[in-house]
C-alpha positions as CSV (number, residue, x, y, z in Angstrom):
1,X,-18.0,-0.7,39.2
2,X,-16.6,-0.3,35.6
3,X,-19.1,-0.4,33.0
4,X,-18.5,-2.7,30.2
5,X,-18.4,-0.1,27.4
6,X,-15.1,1.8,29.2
7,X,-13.6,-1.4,29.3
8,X,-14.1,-1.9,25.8
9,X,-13.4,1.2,24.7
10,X,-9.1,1.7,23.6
11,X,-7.2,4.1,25.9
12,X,-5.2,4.7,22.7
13,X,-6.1,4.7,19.0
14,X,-3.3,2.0,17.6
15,X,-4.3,1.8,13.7
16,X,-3.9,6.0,14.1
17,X,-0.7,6.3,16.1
18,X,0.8,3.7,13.8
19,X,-0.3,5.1,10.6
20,X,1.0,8.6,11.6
21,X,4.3,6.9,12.2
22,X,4.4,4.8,9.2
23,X,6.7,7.4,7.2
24,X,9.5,6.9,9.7
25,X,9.2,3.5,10.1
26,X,11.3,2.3,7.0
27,X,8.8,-0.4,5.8
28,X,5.5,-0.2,3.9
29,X,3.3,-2.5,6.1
30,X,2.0,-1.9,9.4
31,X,2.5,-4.9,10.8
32,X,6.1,-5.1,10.0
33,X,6.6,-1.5,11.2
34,X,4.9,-3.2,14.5
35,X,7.3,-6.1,14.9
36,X,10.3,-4.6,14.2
37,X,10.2,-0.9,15.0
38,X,7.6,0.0,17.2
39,X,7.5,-2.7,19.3
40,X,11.2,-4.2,18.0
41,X,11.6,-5.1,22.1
42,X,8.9,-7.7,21.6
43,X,10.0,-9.5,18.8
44,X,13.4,-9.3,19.9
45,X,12.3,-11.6,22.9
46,X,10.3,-14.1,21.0
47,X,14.0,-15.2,19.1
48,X,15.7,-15.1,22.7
49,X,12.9,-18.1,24.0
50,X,13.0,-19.5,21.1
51,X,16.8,-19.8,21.0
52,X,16.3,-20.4,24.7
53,X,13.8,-23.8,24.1
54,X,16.7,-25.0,21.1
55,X,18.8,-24.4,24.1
56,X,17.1,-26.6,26.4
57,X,15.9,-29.1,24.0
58,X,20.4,-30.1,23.5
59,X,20.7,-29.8,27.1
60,X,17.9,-32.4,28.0
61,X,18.5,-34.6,25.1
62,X,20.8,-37.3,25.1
63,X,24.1,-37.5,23.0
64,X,24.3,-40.1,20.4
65,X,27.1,-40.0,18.0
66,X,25.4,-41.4,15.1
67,X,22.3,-39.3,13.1
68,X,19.2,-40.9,12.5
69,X,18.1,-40.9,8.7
70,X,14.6,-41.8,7.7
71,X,13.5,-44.4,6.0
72,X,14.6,-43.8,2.1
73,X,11.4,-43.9,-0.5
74,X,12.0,-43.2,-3.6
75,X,8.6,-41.4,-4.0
76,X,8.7,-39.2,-1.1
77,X,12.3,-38.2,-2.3
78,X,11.0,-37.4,-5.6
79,X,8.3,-35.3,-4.5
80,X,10.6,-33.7,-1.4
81,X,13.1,-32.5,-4.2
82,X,10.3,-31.0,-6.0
83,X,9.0,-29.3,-3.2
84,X,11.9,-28.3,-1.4
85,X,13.1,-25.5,-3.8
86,X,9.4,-24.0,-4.0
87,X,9.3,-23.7,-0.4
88,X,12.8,-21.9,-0.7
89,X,11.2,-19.9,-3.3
90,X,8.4,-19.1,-0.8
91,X,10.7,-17.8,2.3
92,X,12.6,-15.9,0.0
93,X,9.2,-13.8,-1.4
94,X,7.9,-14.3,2.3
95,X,11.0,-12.3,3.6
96,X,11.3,-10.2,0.3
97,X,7.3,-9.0,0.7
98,X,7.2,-8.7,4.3
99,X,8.2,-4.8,4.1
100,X,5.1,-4.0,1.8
101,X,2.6,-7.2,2.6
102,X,1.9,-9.8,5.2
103,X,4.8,-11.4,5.4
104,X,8.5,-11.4,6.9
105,X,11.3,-13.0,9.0
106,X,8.9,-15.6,11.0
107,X,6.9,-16.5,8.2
108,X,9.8,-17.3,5.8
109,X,12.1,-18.9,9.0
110,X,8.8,-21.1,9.5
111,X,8.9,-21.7,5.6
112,X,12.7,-23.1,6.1
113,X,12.3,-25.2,9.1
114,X,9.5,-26.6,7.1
115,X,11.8,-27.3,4.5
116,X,14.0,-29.2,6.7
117,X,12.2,-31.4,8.1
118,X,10.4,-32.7,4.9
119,X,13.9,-33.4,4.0
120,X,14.6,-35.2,6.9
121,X,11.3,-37.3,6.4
122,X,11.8,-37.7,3.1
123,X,14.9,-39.5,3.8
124,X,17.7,-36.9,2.8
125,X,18.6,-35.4,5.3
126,X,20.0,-36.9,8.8
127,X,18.9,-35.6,12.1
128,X,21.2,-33.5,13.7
129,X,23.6,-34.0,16.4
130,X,25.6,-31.3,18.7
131,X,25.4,-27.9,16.9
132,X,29.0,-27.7,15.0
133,X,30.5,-23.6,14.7
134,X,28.7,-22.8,11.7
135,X,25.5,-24.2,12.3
136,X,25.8,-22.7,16.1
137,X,26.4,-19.5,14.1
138,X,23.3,-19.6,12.4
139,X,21.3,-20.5,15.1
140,X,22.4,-17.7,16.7
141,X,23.2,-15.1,14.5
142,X,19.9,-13.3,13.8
143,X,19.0,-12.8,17.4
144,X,23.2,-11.6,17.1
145,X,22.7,-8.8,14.7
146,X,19.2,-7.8,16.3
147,X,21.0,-7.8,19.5
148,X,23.9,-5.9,17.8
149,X,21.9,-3.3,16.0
150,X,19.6,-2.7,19.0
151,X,23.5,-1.8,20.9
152,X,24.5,0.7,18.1
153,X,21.1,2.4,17.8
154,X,21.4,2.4,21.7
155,X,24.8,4.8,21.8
156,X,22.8,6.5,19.4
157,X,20.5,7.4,22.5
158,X,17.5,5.1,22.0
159,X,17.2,0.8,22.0
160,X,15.2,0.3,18.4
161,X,14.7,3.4,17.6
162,X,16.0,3.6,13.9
163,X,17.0,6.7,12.2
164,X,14.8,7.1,9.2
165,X,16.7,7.2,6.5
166,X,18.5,3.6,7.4
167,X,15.3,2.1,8.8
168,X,14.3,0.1,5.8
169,X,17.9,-0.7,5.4
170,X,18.3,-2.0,9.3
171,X,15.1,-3.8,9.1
172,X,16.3,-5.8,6.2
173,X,19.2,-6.5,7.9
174,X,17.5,-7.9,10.8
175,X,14.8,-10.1,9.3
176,X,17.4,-11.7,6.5
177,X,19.5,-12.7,9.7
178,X,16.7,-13.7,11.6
179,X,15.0,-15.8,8.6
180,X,17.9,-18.1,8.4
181,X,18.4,-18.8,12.6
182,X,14.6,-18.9,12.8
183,X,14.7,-21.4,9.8
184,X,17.9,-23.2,11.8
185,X,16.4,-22.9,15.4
186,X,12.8,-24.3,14.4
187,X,13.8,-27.2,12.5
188,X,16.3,-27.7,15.4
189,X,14.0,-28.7,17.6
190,X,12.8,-31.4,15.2
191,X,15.9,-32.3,13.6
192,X,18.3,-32.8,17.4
193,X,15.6,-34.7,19.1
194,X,15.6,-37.4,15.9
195,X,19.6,-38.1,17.0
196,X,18.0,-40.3,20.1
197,X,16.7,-42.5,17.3
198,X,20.5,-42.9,15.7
């Protein structure tokens, strides 16, 4: 029988291997060099389910023609148009700080969506029906250019392994991209199940 202090103790030293690596890793922050470099593989499956649930959420709901719109009050638009462009201001330093702080592409996406749907309660913006060809694309174009990215670096002989001196570059890339589907895809799944209420 195990004792409970080998089962407590780490096989591997994380906070060591990943500072050792942090030079290479193109970002400041350890937990960005986590999310996108290290273990890029993970976060690149959390945007395929949650592209896969925005999926499922238009296949299951029903199709209405017309977009429900909240109920219009004067306050609550006031106060949504003043908060609005703060909370854009917030995902943009979100994604911009996410290389040297907490922060980054989920945070600021989260931020967006946000954004949306106090918009939508507020009474100015309509829920959503079927995705049209730009909106698909922005659904889907971060998990796209991940996706894409992850194929180059892959002919270059490793999946997510990025060459040092582009990794900051690459990682920008990727969480501007994903900021705007994650933003897209999470107030999706508010925004297209408000069309039953057309």
């Amino acid at each position: 029988m195990l004792e409970l202090s080998a089962l407590s103790s780490p096989i591997v030293n994380l906070p060591a291997a990943v500072a050792a690596n942090m030079a290479t890793s193109g970002v400041e922050h350890p937990v960005t060099a986590v999310l996108l470099n290290f273990r890029g593989y993970d976060t690149l499956l959390e945007i395929g389910v949650l592209l896969l649930a925005l999926l499922v959420v238009l296949a299951v709901s029903p199709r209405e023609e017309g977009s429900a719109r909240a109920a219009a009050d004067p306050i609550l638009q006031t106060l949504a148009c003043i908060t609005v462009p703060l909370m854009l201001l917030a995902a943009v330093y979100l994604l911009w700080t996410g290389a040297h702080r907490p922060g980054g592409a989920f945070q600021a996406g989260a931020v967006l969506g946000a954004a949306a749907v106090v918009l939508h309660l507020a009474g100015l913006l309509p829920g959503w029906n079927a995705p049209r060809r730009r909106l698909r694309a922005g659904l889907a174009g971060g998990f796209l250019i991940f996706l894409g990215v992850s194929a180059v670096l892959l002919a270059e002989g490793a999946l997510l392994r990025y060459p040092p001196s582009a990794a900051g570059a690459l990682i920008l890339l990727i969480e501007a991209s994903l900021t705007v589907s994650l933003g897209l895809i999470l107030a999706g799944l508010f925004l297209f199940l408000t069309r039953e209420q057309a």
